[in-house]
PASEBA-1860 file (N, C-alpha, C; in nm, 3 decimals):
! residues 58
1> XXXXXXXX> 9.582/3.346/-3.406/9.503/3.259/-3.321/9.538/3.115/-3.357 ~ 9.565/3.005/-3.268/9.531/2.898/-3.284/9.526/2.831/-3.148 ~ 9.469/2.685/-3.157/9.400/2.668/-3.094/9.432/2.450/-3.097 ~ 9.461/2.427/-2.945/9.422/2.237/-2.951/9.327/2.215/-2.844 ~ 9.267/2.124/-2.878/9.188/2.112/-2.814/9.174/1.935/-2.804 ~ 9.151/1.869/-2.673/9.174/1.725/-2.638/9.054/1.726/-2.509 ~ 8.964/1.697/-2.579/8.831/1.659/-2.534/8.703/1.603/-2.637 ~ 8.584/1.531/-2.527/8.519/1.494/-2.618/8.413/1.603/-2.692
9> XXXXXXXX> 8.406/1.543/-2.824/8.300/1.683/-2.920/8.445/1.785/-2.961 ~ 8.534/1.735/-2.973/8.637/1.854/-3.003/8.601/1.880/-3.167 ~ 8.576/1.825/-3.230/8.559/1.852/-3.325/8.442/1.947/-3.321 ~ 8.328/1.950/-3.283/8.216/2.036/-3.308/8.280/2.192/-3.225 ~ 8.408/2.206/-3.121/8.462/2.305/-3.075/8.574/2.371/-3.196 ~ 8.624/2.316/-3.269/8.747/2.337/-3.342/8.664/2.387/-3.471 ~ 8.562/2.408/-3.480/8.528/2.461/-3.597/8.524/2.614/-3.644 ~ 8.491/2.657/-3.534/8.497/2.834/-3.530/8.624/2.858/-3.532
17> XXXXXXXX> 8.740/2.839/-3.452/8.881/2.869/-3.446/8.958/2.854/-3.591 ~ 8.906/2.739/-3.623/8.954/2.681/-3.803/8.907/2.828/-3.867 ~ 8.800/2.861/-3.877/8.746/2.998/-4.008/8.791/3.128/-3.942 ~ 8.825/3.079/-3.796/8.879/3.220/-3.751/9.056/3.197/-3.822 ~ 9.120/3.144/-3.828/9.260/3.121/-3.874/9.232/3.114/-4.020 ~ 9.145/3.066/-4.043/9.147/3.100/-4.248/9.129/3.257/-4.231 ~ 9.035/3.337/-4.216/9.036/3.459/-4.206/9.137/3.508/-4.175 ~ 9.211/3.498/-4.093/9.302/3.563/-4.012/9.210/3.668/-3.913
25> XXXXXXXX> 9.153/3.616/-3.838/9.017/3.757/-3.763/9.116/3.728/-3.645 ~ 9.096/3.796/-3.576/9.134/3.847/-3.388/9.046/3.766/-3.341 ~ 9.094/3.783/-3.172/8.995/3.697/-3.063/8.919/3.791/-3.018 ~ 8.897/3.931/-3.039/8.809/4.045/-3.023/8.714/3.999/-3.142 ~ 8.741/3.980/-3.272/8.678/3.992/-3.363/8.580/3.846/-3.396 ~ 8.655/3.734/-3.324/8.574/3.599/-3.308/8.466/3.596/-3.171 ~ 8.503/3.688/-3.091/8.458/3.706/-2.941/8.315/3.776/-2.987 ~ 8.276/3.840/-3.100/8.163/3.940/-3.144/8.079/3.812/-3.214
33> XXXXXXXX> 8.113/3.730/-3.249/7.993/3.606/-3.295/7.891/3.577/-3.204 ~ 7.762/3.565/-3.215/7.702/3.453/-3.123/7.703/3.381/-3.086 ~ 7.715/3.316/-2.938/7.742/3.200/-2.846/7.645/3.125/-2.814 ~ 7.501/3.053/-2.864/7.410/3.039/-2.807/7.430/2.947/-2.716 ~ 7.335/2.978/-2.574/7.302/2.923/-2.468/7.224/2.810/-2.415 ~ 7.249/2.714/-2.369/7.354/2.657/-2.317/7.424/2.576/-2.455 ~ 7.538/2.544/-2.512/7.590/2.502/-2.582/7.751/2.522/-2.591 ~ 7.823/2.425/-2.632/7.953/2.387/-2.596/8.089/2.476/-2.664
41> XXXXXXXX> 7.960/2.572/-2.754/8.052/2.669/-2.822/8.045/2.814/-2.714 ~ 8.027/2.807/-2.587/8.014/2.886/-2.495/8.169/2.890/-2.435 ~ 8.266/2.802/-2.449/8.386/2.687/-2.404/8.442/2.821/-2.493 ~ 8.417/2.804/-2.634/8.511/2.870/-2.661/8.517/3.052/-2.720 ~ 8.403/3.069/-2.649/8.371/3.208/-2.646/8.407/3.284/-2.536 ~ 8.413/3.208/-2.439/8.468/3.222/-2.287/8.659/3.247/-2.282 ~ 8.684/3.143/-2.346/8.768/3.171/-2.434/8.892/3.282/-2.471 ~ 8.814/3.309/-2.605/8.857/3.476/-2.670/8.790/3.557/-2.571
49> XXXXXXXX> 8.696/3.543/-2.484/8.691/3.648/-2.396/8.810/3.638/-2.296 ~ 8.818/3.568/-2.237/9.012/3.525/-2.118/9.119/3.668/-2.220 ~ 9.114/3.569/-2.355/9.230/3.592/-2.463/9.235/3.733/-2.432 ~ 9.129/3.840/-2.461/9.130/3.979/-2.466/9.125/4.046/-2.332 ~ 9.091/3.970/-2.235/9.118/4.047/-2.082/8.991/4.076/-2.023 ~ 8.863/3.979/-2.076/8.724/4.019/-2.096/8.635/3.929/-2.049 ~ 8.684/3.822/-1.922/8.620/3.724/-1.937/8.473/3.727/-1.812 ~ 8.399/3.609/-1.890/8.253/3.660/-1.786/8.284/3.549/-1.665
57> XX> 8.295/3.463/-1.675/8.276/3.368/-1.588/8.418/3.312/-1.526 ~ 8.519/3.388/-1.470/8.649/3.345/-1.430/8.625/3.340/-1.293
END
């Protein structure tokens, strides 16, 4: 997994992807975290859902 990102708040987005690449976890296995609602980490849960063929809102 990795991941750029060029928007504003990127930093508060790039944080999950960072511990997902220290781990080495999957986008199945980052996609199983909680997304709470409404919040900007929804961006990238939406995401690893695309990534795996799974997405809700396309």
């Amino acid at each position: 997994i990795g991941m750029h990102i060029y928007a504003y708040n990127a930093t508060e987005l790039i944080s999950e992807i960072s511990v997902g690449m220290e781990l080495e976890g999957t986008a199945y296995e980052l996609s199983q975290a909680i997304h709470p609602h409404p919040t900007l980490s929804e961006l990238t849960f939406e995401t690893l859902l695309g990534a795996i063929d799974k997405p809700i809102h396309l």
